[in-house]
C-alpha positions as CSV (number, residue, x, y, z in Angstrom):
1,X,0.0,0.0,0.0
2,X,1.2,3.7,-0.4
3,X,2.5,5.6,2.2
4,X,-0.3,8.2,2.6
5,X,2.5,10.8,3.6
6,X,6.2,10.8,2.6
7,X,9.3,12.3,4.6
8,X,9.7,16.5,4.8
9,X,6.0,17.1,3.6
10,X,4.1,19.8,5.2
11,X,1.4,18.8,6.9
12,X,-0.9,19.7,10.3
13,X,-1.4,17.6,13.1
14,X,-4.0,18.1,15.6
15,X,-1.9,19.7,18.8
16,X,-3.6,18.0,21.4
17,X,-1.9,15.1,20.2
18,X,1.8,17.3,20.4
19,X,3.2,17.6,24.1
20,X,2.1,20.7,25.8
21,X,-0.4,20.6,22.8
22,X,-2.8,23.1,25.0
23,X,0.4,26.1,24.1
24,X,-0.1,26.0,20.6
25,X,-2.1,28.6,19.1
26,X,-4.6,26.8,16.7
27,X,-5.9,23.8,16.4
28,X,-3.5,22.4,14.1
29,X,0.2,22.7,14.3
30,X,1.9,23.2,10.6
31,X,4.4,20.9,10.5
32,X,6.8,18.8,8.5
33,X,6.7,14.8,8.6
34,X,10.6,13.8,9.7
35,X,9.5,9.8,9.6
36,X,7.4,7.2,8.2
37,X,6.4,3.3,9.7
38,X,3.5,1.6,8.2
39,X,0.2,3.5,9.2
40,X,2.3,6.4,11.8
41,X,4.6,9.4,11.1
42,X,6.7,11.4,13.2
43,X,6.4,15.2,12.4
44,X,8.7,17.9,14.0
45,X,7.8,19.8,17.2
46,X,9.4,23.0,19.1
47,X,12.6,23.1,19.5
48,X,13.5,21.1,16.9
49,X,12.7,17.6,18.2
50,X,10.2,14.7,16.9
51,X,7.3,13.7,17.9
52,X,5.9,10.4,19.2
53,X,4.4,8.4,16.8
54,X,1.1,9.2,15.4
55,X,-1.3,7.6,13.4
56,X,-1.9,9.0,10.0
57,X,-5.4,9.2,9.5
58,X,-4.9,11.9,12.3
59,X,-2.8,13.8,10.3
60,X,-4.1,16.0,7.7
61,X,-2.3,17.2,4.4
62,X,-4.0,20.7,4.0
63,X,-5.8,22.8,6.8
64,X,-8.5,25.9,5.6
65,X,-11.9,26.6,5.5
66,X,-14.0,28.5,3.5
67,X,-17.5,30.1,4.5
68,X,-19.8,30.3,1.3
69,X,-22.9,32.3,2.0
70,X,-25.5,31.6,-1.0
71,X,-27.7,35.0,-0.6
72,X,-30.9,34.6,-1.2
73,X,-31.8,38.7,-0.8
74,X,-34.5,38.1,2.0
75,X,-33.0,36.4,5.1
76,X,-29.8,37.3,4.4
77,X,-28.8,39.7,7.0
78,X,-31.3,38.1,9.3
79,X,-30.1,34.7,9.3
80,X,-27.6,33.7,6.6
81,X,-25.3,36.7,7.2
82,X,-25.2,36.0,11.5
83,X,-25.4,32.4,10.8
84,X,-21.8,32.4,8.4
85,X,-20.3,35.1,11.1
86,X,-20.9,32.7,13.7
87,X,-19.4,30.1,11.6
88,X,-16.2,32.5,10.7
89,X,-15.1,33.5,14.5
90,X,-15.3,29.5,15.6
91,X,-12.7,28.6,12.9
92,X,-10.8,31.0,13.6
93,X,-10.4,29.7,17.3
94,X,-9.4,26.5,15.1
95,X,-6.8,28.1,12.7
96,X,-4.7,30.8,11.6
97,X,-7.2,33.8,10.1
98,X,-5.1,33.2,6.7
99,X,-6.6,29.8,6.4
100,X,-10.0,31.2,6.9
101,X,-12.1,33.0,4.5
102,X,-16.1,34.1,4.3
103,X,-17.3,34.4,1.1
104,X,-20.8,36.1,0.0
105,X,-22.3,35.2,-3.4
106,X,-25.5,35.0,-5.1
107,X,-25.2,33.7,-8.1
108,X,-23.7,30.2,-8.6
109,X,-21.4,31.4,-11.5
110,X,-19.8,34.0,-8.9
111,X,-19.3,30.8,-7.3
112,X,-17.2,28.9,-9.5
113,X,-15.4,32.1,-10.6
114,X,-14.3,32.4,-7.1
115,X,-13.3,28.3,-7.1
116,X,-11.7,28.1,-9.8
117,X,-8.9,30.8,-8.2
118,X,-8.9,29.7,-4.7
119,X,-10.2,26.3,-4.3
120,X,-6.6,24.9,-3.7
121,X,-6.4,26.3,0.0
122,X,-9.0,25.2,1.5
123,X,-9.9,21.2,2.6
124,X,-12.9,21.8,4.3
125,X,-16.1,24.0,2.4
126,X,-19.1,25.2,4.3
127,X,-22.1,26.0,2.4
128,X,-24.7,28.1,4.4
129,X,-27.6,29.2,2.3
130,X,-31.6,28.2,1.6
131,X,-32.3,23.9,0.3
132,X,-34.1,21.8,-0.7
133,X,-34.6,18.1,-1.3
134,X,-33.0,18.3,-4.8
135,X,-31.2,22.1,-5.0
136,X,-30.1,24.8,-3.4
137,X,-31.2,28.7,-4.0
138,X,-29.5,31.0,-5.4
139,X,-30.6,34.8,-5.3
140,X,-29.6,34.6,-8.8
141,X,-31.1,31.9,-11.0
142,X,-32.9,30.4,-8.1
143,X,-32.5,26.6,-7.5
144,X,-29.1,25.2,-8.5
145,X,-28.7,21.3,-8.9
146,X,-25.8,19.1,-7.7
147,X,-25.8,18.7,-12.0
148,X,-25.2,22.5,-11.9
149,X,-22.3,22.6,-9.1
150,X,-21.1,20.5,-11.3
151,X,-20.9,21.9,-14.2
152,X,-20.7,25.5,-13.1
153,X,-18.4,25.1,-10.3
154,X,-16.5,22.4,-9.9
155,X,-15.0,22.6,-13.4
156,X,-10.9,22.0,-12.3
157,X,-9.6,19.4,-10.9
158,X,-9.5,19.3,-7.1
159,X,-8.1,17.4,-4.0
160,X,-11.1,15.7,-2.2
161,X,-12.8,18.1,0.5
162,X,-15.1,17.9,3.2
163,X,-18.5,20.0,2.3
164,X,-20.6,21.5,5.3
165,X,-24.1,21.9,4.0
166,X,-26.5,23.9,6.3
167,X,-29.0,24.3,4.0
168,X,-32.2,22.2,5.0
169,X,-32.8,19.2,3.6
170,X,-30.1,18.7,1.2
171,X,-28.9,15.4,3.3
172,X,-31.7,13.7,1.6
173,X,-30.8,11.3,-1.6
174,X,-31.9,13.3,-4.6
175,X,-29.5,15.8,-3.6
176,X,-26.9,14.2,-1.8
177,X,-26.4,11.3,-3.8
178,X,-25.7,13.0,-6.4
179,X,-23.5,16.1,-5.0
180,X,-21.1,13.7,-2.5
181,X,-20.5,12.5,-6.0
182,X,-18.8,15.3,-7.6
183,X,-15.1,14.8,-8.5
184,X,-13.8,17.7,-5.4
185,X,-16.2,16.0,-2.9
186,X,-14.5,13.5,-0.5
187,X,-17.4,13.9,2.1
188,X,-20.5,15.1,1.6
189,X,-22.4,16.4,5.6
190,X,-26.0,17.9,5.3
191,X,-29.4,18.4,7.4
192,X,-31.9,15.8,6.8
193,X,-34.9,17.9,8.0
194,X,-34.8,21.6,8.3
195,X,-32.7,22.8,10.9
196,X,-32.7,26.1,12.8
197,X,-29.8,28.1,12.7
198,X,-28.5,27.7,16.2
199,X,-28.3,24.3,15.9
200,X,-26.7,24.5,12.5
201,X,-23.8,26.8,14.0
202,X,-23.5,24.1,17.1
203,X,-23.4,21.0,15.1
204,X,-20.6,22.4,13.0
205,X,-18.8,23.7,16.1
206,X,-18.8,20.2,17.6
207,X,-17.8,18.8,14.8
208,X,-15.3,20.6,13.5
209,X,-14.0,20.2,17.2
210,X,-13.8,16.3,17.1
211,X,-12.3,16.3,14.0
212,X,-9.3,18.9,14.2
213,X,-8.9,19.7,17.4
214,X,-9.2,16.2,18.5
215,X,-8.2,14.2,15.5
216,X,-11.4,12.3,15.2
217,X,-12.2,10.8,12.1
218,X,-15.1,12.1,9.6
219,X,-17.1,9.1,10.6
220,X,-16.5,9.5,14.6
221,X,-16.7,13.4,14.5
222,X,-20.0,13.1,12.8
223,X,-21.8,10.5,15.1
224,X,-20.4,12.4,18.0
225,X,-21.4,15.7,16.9
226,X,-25.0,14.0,15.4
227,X,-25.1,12.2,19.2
228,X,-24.7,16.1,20.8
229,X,-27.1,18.5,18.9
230,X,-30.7,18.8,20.2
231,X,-33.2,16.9,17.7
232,X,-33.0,13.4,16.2
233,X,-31.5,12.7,12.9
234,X,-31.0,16.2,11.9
235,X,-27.6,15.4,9.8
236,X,-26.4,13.0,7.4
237,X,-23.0,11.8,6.3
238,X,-22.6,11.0,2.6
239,X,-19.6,9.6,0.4
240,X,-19.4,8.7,-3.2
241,X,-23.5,8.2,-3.3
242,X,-23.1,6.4,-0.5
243,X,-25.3,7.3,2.9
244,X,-22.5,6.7,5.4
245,X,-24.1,7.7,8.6
């Protein structure tokens, strides 16, 4: 099998799992790996020295997140607006403000315009707008297909990231089915139901929590974070067409 990870990449561990991991300022250290043994590196730590070993799947090759608020010209600075700021100042407790960004559009060509620049940077994408079973609206052009993503958006090749949706409903099949398939789409996390926006900006928190600060799988930090929010079933965890959890 190929090593996942190879000697002097860059790449950011969760600092909980460094010693005196609670000094660090963010989430996740950037670091570079200085050894390899099956499944576990060794990165470097302060001062120059290496770390214990640590299981890859807790290591992560790129660290950033990007905020997309879909504007919908109604509840935007009522809900979608304070919803996406809530969103912004948690990750920014996570990581460094450069790996951070809050993006406003409402069209879904602004969209892929702004992708096909940036979309490099980022490993995790957070989509905060208005859904549906089978779309998602767009103040301009309305409702926007995983079909249309596709074509629209994600038109360059990408590394696989982890989409956020927080617009209601899109966790059910005709939508997420078909948009965890997309080529950039390595996990696909979405409401089931329609979910309040509290609870939208909690579920993420925990979530995002379990997984970087903590170093908890996709799979773990979702059940955890599905296990913590108030409701039943309000998320659902997609990959490759596949409901997951």
């Amino acid at each position: 099998m190929p090593q996942k990870f190879a000697v002097g990449q860059t790449v950011y561990v969760p600092s909980s799992l460094l010693p005196n991991g609670e000094r660090y300022p963010t989430s996740l250290h950037r670091t570079t790996v200085t050894s390899i043994q099956a499944r576990s590196a060794r990165v470097n730590i302060s001062g120059g020295a290496e770390s214990d070993w640590i299981a890859t799947s807790k290591i992560h090759e790129n660290a950033g997140i990007v905020i997309v608020a879909i504007g919908d010209f109604q509840t935007e600075e009522t809900l979608l607006y304070p919803l996406a700021k809530s969103i912004l100042q948690f990750s920014r407790l996570l990581l460094d403000d450069s790996a951070v960004v809050n993006i406003r559009v409402r069209a879904i060509g602004e969209f892929g315009n702004w992708w096909a620049i940036n979309h490099a940077a980022y490993s995790h994408v957070i989509l905060i707008g208005h859904g549906s079973p089978t779309a998602i609206q767009f103040g301009y052009g309305g409702s926007r297909s995983p079909e249309l993503f596709g074509s629209r958006v994600f038109k360059v090749n990408a590394t696989k990231k982890t989409f956020i949706s927080l617009c209601c409903e899109t966790g059910k099949a005709t939508f997420a089915k078909s948009f965890s398939k997309l080529s950039p789409c390595g996990h696909l996390i979405a409401p089931y139901h329609s979910v309040h926006g509290a609870v939208a900006s909690q579920f993420f928190e925990t979530f995002m929590c379990w997984h970087l600060l903590y170093g908890k799988s996709i799979k773990v930090a979702f059940k955890k974070a599905a296990e913590t929010v108030p409701g039943t079933d309000i998320f659902r965890l997609w990959k490759d067409g596949t409901h997951v959890a």
